[in-house]
C-alpha positions in Angstrom: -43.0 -38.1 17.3 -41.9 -40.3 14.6 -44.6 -38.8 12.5 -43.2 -35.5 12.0 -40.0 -37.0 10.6 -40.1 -37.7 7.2 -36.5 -39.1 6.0 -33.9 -40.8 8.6 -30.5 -41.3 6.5 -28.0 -44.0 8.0 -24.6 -41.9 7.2 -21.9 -44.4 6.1 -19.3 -42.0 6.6 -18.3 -38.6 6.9 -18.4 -37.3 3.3 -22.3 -38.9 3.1 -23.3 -36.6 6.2 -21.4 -33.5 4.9 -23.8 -34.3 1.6 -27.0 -34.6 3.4 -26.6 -31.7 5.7 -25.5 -29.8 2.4 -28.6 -30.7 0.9 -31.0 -30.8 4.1 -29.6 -27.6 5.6 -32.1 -26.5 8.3 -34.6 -29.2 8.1 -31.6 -31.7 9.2 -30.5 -33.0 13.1 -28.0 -35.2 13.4 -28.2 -37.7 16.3 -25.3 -40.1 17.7 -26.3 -40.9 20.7 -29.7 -39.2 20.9 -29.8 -38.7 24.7 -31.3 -35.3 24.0 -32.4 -35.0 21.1 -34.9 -38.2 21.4 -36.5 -36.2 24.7 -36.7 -32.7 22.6 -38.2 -34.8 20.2 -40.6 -35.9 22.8 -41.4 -33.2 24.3 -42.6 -31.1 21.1 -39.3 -28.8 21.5 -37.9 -29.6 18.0 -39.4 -31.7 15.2 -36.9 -31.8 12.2 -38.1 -33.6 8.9 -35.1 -35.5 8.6 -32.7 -37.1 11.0 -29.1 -38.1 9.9 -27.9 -41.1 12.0 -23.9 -41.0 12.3 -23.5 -43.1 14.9 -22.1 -45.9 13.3 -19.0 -43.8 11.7 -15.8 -45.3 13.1 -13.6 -42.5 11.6 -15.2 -39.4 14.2 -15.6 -42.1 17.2 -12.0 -42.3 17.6 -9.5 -40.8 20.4 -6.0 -40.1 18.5 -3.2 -39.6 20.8 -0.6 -37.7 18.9 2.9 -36.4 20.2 2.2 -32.8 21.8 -2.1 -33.2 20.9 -5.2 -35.1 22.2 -7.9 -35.8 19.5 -11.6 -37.0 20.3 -14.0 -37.9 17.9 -17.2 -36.4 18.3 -19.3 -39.3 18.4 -17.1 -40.4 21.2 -18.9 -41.6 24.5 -18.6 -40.8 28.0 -17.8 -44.3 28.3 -14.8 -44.3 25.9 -13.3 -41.0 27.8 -13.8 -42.6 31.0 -12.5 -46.2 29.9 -9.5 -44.9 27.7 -6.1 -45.2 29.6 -5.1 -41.5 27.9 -7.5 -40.2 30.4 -7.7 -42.5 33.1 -3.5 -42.5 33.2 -2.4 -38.5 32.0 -5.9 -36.5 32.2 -8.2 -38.4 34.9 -10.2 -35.2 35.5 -11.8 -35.4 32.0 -12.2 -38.6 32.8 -13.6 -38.1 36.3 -16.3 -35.6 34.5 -17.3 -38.3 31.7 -18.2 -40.5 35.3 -20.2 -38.1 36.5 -22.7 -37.6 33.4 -26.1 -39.5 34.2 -26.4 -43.5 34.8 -24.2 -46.0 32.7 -26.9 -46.5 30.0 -26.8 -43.1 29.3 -22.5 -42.8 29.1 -22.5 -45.5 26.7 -25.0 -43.6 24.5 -24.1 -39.8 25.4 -21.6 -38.2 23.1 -19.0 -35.3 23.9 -19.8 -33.8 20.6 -23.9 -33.6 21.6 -22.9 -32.4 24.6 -20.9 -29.6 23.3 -23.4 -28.9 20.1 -26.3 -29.0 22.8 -24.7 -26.3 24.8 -26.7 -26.4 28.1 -24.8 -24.2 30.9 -25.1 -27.3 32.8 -23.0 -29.6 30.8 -20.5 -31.3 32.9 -17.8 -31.9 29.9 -17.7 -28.2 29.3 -15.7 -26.7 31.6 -13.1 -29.4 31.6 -12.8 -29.1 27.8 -13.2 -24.7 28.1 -9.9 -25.3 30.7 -8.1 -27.2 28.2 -7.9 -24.5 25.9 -10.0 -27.0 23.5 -10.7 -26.4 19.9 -13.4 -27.5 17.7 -12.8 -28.6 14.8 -16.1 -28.3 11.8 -16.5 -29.3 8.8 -18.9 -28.8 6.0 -18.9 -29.7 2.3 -17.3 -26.0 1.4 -15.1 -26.0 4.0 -13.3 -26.7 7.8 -13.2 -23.7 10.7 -11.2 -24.4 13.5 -12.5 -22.4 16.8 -11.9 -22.4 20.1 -14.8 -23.5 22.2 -15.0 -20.8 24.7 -16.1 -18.7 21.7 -18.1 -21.8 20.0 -20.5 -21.5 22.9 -22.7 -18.1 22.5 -25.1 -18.6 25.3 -27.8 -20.9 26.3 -28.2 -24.1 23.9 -26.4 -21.7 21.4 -23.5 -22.5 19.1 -21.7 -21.1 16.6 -22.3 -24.6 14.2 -23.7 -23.7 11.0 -26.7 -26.0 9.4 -24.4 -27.5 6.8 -21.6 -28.4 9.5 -20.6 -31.4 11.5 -19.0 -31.0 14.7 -15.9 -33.7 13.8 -13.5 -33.4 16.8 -12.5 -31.9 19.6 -8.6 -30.6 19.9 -6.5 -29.9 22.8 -2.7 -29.8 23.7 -1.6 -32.6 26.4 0.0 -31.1 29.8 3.5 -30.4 30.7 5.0 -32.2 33.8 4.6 -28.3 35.3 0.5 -28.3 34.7 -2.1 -30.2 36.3 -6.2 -29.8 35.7 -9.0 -30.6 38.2 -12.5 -31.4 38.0 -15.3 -30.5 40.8 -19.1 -30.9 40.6 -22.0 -30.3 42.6 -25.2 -32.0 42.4 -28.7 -32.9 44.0 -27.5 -36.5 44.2 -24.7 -38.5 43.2 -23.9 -39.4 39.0 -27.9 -38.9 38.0 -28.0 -35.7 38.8 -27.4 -32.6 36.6 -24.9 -30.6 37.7 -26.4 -27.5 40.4 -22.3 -26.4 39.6 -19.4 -27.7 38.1 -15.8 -25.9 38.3 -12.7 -26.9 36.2 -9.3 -25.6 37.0 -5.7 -25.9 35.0 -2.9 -24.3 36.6 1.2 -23.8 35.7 3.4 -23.4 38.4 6.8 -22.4 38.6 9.3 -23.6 41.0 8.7 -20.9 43.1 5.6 -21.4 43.6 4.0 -18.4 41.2 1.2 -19.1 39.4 2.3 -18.5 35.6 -0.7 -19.5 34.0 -4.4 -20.5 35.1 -7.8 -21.4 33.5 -11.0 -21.4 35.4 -14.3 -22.6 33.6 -17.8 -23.0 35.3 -20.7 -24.4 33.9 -24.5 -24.2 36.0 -23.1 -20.7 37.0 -24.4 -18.4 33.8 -26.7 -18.9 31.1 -23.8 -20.6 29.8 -20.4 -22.8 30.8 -18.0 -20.2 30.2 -14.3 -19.3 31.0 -13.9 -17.1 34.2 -11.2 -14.6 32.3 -11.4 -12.3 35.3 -10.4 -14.6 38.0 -7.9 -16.2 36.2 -6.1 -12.5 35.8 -6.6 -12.1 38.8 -4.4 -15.3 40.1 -1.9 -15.0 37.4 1.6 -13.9 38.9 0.5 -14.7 42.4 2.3 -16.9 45.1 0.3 -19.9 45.9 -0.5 -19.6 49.5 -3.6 -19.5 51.6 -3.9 -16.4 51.6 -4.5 -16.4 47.7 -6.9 -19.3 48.4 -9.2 -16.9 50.6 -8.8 -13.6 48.6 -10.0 -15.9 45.0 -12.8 -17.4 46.8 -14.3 -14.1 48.0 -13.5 -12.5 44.5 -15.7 -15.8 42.8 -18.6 -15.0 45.8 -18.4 -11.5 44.9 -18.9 -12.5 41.0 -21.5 -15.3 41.3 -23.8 -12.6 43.3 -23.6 -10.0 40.6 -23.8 -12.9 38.0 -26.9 -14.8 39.9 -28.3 -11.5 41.6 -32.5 -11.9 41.6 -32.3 -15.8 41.1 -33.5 -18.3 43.8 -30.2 -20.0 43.6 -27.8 -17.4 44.3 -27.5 -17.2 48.2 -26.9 -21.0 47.8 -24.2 -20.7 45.0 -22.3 -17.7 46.3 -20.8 -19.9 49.1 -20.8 -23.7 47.2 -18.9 -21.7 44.0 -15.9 -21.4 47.1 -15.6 -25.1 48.2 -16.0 -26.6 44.6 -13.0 -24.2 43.6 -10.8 -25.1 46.5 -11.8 -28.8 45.4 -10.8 -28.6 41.7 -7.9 -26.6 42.2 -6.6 -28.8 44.7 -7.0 -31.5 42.1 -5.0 -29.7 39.7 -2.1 -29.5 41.9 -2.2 -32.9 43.2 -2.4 -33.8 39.1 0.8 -31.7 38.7 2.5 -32.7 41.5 1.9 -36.4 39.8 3.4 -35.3 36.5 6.5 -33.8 38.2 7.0 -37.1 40.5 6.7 -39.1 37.2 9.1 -37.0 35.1 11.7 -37.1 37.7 11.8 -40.8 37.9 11.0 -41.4 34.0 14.8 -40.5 33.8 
């Protein structure tokens, strides 16, 4: 393997990667954490002549917590999201998803920006991130495009990142005391396990109980992780009640089997799809029935 590369840069900080990957172009991979890049490698699926090491760059490591607006660095790991008190005290289900992702080796090596830039439909930070409404911020030596990630993704392992771009941070607005976001997942067996489905869920509920707004992202449930637009219409303006519970969960049945329909694993994920959404959603209201409690006695 480390025959077929022929330069590996050390980037000292961002303006040296923006000039290699100028100059490099399509012969150029950048690794940070290298957790799949290094088994690509491996496994013949890629051999780039260069390699640009960034994983040393403080400045696009770092989670910024502004007023209204969460920041993360795109070398950030899955252990700093899951050990920084942002998302352990105001977001825990981005944290909760950053525990999930492989064994502790690999969280203190994985980063959310490979994770996105790898775009597997199985990537367990996605659909948290897609139900945030999160933006990706890239950056090349000409210029910096701003993008929302649900159109970022194109399909599998595909991205809208040019060669000449570095993913530099992720962007998303913090939650209102009236919002809440949940995180379910589904695997063969416990944190090692790639996800067989993952379901993220942000809701806004008014005092009478309406649903005034909703986000819905899956990932393992398409060739790529991906907003559910149509079910989240479909739950907007509605009364939370059970009966809204049952008539979602046969409307996300009735899409994973035309979604799935010829694949071995769609009998299995027409019914699972149901109970991971009851899960996450239910841990989007408990989160905003936490942010209410805490805004009424922060006074």
């Amino acid at each position: 393997m480390r025959d077929l590369v022929q330069n590996v840069y050390q980037a000292k900080d961002t303006d040296s990667i923006l000039n290699l990957l100028d100059q490099y172009q399509d012969e150029a991979k950048i690794v940070a954490g290298g957790t799949d890049l290094i088994i690509q490698m491996r496994e013949g699926n890629v051999s780039p002549p260069v390699l640009i090491d960034i994983s040393s760059i403080l400045e696009i490591r770092e989670i910024k917590e502004e007023k209204n607006t969460i920041e993360l660095g795109s070398t950030a790991t899955f252990t700093d999201i899951e050990k920084h008190v942002f998302f352990n005290h105001s977001l825990s289900a981005i944290a909760k998803a950053a525990r999930s992702i492989g064994s502790p080796q690999i969280r203190n090596r994985a980063t959310v920006g490979g994770n996105i830039c790898n775009a597997s439909p199985a990537a367990d930070m996605l659909p948290p991130l897609l139900a945030m409404d999160a933006m990706v911020v890239l950056k090349s030596k000409q210029q910096t495009r701003v993008l929302p990630l649900s159109e970022f993704i194109t399909g599998k392992e595909e991205t809208l990142l040019k060669s000449n771009e570095l993913l530099e941070k992720i962007r998303f607005q913090k939650l209102n005391p009236n919002e809440g976001l949940g995180f379910s997942k589904l695997g063969v067996r416990n944190a090692l396990a790639i996800a067989r489905l993952s379901l993220a869920v942000y809701v806004e509920w008014d005092e009478n109980d309406m649903c005034q707004n909703v986000r819905i992202a899956s990932g393992a449930l398409g060739i790529k992780a991906q907003r559910e637009w149509d079910v989240e219409r479909f739950m907007k303006g509605k009364c939370l009640n059970n009966s809204l519970f049952a008539e979602v969960a046969a409307f996300l049945e009735e899409s994973t089997m035309k979604r799935l329909a010829g694949r071995s694993t769609m009998n299995f994920k027409r019914y699972a799809v149901q109970g991971v959404f009851k899960q996450a959603l239910d841990e989007a209201l408990e989160d905003m029935e936490r942010r209410m409690i805490y805004e009424k006695g922060s006074f």
